[in-house]
N, C-alpha and C positions, 0 to 999 in steps of 0.2 A: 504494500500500500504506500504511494507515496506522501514521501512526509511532508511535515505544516509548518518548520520552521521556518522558511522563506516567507511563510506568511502572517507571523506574529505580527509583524509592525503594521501590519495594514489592520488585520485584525484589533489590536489594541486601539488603533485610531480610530475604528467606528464604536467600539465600545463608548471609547471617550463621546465623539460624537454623538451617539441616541440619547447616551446619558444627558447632552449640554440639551435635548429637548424636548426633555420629560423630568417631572417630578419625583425623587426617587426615595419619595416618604418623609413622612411627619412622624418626628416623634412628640410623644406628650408632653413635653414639657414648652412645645411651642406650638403645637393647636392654635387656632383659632379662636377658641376661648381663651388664649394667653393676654387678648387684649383689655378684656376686664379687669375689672379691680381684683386685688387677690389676696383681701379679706378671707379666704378659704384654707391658705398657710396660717394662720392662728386656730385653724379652728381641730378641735381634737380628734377629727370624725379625718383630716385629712394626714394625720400624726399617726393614727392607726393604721390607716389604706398604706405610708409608706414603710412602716413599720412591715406589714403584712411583703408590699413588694420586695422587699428586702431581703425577707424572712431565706432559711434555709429550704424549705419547699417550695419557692418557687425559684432557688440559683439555677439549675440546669437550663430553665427556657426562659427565654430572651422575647418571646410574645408576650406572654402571658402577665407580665407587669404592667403592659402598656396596657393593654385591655384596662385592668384592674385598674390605674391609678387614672385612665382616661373617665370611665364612667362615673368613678366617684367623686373627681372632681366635677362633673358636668351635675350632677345631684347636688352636692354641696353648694354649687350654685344656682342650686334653682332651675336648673334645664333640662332636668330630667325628661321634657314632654323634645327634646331635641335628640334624645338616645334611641335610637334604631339602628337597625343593621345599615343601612344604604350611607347613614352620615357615619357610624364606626368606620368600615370600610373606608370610606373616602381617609380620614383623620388619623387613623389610627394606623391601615393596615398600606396607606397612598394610594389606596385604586383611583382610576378616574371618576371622574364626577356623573360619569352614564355607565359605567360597570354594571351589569344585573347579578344581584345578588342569590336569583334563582339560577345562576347558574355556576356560582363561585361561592362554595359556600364557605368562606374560611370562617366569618366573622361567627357562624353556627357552631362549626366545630369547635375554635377556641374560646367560646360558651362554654359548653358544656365541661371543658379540661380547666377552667376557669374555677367552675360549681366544684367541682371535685380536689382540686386544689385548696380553696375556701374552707372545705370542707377537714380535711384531709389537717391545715393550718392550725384552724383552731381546736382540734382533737389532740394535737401533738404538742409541738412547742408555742402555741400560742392559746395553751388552756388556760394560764393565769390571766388573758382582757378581759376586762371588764364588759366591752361592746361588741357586739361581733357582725360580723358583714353575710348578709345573705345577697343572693340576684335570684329572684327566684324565675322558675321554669315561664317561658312565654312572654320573654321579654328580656331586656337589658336594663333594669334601673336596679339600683343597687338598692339593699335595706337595710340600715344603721339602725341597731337595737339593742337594750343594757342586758346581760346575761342574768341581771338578778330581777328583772320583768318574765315574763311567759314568755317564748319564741314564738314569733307568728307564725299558723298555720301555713305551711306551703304546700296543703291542696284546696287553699282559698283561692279567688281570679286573683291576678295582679293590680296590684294599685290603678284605681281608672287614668291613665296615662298614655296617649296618643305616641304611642313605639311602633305600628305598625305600619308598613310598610303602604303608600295609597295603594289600589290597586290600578294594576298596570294601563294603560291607555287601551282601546283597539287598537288594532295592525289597521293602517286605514288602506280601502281599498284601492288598489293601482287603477291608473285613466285607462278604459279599453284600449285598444289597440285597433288603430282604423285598416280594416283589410285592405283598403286601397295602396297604403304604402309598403314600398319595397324592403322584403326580408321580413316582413309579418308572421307568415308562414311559419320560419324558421326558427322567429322569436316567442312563439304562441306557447312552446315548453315551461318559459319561467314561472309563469301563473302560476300553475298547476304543481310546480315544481316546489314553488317556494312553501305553498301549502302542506304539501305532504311531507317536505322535510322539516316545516316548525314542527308539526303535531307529533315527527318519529322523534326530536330531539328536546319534545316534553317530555314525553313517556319514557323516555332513555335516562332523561337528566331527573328525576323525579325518581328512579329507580337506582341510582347514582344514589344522591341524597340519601334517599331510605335505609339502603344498606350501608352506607357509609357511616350515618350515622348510628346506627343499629350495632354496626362494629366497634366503635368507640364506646358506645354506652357501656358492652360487654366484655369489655377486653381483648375484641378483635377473638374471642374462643374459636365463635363460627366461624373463621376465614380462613386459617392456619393454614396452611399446605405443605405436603411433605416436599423438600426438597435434596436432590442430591448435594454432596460437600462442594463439588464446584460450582454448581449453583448457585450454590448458599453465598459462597467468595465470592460469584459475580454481581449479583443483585448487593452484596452488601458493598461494596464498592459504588454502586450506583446513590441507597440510602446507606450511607453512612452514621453511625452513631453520634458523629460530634459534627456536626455539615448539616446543610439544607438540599431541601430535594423536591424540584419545581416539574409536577409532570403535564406541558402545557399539549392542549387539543387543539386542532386546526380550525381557522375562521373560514366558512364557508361561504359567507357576505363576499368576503372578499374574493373569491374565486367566481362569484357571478360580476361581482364589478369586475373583473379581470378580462372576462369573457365578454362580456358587455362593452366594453370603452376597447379593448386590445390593447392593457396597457400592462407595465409589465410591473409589478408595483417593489420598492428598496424597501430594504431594511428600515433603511433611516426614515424614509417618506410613511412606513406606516406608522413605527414608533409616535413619531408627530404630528400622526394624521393629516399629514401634509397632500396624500394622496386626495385627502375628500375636499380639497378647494376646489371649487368649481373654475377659478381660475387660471389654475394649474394644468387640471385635466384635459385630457388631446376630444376632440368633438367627438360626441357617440355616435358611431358609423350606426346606425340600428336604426329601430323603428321603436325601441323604447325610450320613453322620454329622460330629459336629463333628470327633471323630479326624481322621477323613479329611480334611475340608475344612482345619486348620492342617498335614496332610501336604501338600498339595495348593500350600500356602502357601510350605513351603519348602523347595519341590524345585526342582530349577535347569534348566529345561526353556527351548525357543527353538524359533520356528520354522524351518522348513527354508527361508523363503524369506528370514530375518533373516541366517541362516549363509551364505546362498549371495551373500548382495550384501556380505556383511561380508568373503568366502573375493575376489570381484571386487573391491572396494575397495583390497585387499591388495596388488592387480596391477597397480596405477596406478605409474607410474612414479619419481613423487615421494613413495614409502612408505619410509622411512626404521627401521628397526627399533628404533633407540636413542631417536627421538623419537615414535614411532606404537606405539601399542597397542591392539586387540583386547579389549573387557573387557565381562563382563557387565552388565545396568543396576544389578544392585544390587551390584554391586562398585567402581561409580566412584565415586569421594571427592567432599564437594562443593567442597572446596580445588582438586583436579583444572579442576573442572568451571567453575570461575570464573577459573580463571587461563590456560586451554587452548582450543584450538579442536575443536572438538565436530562429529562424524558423528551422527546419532543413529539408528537402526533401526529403526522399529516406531509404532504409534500411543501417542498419551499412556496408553492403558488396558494397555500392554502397555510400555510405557517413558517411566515417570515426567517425567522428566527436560524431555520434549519441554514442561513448565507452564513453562520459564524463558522461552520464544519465545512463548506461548500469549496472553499479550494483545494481542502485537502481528500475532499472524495473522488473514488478514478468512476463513477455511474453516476453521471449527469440528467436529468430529466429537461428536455427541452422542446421548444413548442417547434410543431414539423413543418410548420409553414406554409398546410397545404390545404386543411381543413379549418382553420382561422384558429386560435386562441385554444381551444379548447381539444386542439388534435395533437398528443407528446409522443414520445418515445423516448428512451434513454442510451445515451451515447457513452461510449467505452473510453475513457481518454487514453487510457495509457493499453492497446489491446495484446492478449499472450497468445500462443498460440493454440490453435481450434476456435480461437474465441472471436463471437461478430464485434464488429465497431459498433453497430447500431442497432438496439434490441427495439424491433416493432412491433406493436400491436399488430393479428391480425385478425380481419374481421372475419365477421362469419353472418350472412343473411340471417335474418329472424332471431337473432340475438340480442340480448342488450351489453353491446357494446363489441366487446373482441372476445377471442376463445380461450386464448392464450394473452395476458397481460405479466406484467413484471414489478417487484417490491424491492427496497433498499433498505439494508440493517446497517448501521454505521454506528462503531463506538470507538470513541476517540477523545480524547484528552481536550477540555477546556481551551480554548486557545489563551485565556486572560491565564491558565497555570495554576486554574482552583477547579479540583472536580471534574469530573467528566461527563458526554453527551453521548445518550444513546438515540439515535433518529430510525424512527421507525415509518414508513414514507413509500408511495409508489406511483404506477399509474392507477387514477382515480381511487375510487374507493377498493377495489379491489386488491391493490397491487397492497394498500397500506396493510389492509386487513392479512394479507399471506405474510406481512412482515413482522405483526406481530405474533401471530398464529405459532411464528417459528420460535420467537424468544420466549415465547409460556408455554412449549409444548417441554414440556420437562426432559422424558427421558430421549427426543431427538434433540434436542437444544442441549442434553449434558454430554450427551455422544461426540459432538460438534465440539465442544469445548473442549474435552479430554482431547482433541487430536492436533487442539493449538495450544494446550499449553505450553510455559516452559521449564526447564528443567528446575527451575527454583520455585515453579507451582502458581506462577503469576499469570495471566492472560492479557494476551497484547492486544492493543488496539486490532479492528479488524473491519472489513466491509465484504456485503455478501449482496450478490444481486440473485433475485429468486424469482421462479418463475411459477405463474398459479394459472390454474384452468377457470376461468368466470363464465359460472352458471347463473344467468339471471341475477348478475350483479353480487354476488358471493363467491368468495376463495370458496374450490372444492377440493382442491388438494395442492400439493408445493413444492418444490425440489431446488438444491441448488444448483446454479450455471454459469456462478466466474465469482470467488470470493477473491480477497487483499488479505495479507495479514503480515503486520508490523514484523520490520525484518526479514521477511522472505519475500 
């Protein structure tokens, strides 16, 4: 596999760069609410909260204070009807100001490890306060209470406190489409398109959540799975015990705006959402209106087969909740993404991110220039021999799509020198789904491993180009057909 250090400098300078165009988080102690008067440091209820964050139960995570000492100061001062997930989020955790929370659930998770922490505090080394802090279930407002009063029922409602979320606007509907104009036809797919992929990536992400959360409550018992020993080394290199571990899903918004304008969108233009200027953007060759096409741009859509290896990922045994998070591509920080180790979801056209690994991969996925935008194939940079330069799809009458399509496994070292990136990615949905198919199939995934490793028991960087048979839009089966592997 050829190597990336020719490419570090470049590398580090777009780091730098996305970072100079994004906000790369608030900490508490300079919120928003920092501009108030701050009457709230005298007061004892805020002597405790730091007390608590302090405390030896909560020094291993580095979340979980902020939480804590963000909502009780927001209470303390009287704003507790301003505590909800969407403003946490924003303040506490830096998401954007249009993040959906039904699809990121971090701010839920580190709830409930919050409760249990709280909990866990004042049972141990913090039995001798006097006051003790609840949050109870259904809400984010904190509850300051004297231990030598009754504790408040917490299977009573929550305080009447305006915490939840409004509910979300309608999808408004798109301007027909006048059949008189040219390429109608052609474009008449989206409608219908966009529908049945919200409704698959509710149901997907709502089954996400469920279990996700359902695993945290319990221990994570029901998810365990047996792994082999180099498996175990591999995944655990990926979450590492003292490290962060960002497993981002691919934007499908943006692969219809892609298709739609032919434009090819950077790193840095989506990080800054520089791509959604309408001044910026190249004319929409289509018959969909430009309205549409910046609607198009930032809705927050994913495939069903990003959610379902993101919902399987979850399940690995070394998934930590305080250190692993679930996030969409255009909600990951580039501070995150340089200092953490990286899952990534989806092809580069559908998740940015995948440009920071991209010079050093030899399976390029590129548009064929023949079928507009939306027609790829994957090119061999560096080819051996038996091996094509050019892996095509091909089709096959009465199918959806080609017969034969192709997936990219790539893991490889951080370029910023923190952590490592595994990219799991191909043609269309198909190709990604065979890529992950292969890294959770256990005992074919541990067979692979044992044949690279190396004599000191470590495993190298590696890249695999894999080829899957697409039945009706589904891997049926996978094999590999030209792997890289560091050093050889």
């Amino acid at each position: 596999m050829p190597g990336c250090n020719s490419c570090k400098p470049g590398i580090n300078v777009l780091f730098t760069e996305i970072a100079s165009t994004r906000d790369t988080g608030v900490q508490p102690e300079t919120t928003t609410i920092e501009s108030e008067p701050k009457p709230y440091r005298q007061d004892p209820r805020w002597a405790l909260a730091r007390r608590v964050a302090k405390s030896a139960t909560f020094a291993r995570s580095e979340q979980l204070p902020k939480l804590l000492l963000y909502v009780c100061k927001m209470a303390i001062l009287e704003r507790g009807v301003e505590i909800n997930e969407q403003r946490i989020g924003v303040d506490v955790y830096g998401k954007s100001p249009d993040y959906d929370p039904a699809i990121d659930g971090i701010v839920r998770s580190h709830a409930t490890r919050l409760r249990q922490k709280l909990e866990s505090y004042f049972q141990t080394e913090g039995r001798q306060e006097t006051t003790k802090i609840e949050i109870p279930r259904g809400g984010y407002v904190p509850r300051f209470y004297s231990l030598e009063s009754e504790a408040p029922n917490l299977t009573e409602a929550p305080q009447p406190v305006n915490n939840a979320l409004p509910p979300p606007s309608a999808i408004p509907e798109p301007p027909p489409l006048d059949p008189s104009l040219p390429g109608t036809t052609r474009r008449q797919w989206i409608i219908p398109f966009l529908a049945g992929l919200f409704i698959s990536c509710a149901i997907i992400m709502a089954i996400l959540h469920l279990r996700h959360d359902a695993a945290v409550e319990a221990g994570r018992s029901d998810v365990i799975q047996t792994e082999t020993e180099i498996e175990r080394r591999f995944w655990d290199k990926l979450f590492p015990k003292d490290g962060k571990t960002f497993i981002v899903y691919g934007d499908s918004g943006l692969v219809l705006y892609e298709t739609v304008t032919g434009q090819d969108v950077t790193l840095s233009d989506y990080v800054s959402g520089m791509y959604r200027d309408s001044n910026r953007a190249n004319p929409v060759a289509s018959a969909v209106s430009q309205h549409m096409t910046f609607d198009l741009a930032g809705r927050r859509y994913s495939s069903v087969v990003d959610l379902n290896l993101a919902l399987r990922l979850s399940h690995l045994p070394q998934w930590n909740p305080e250190r692993t998070a679930t996030v969409f591509a255009r909600d990951l920080r580039p501070a995150d993404a340089s200092s953490s180790n990286l899952i990534l979801v989806g092809s580069r056209q559908a998740n940015p991110w995948v440009s920071l690994i991209e010079p050093s991969m030899n399976f390029i996925l590129v548009p064929d220039g023949k079928r507009g935008f939306s027609g790829f194939y994957f090119v061999n940079r560096h080819p051996r021999k038996e091996e094509m330069q050019q892996y095509i799809p091909q089709d096959t009458p009465g199918n959806l799509g080609a017969s034969t399509v192709y997936g990219d496994v790539t893991y490889s070292p951080n370029p910023s020198g923190q952590g490592m990136i595994l990219s799991l990615s191909g043609l269309w949905m198909t190709g990604t789904q065979s890529a992950g198919n292969f890294v959770l199939n256990g005992p074919l995934f541990s067979k692979w491993l044992q044949s690279i490793v190396g004599p000191d028991g470590t495993i190298p960087p590696f890249e695999l180009l894999i080829s899957t048979k697409n039945l009706q839009g589904n891997s049926t089966d996978f094999s590999i057909v030209a792997e890289r592997v560091a050093g050889r």
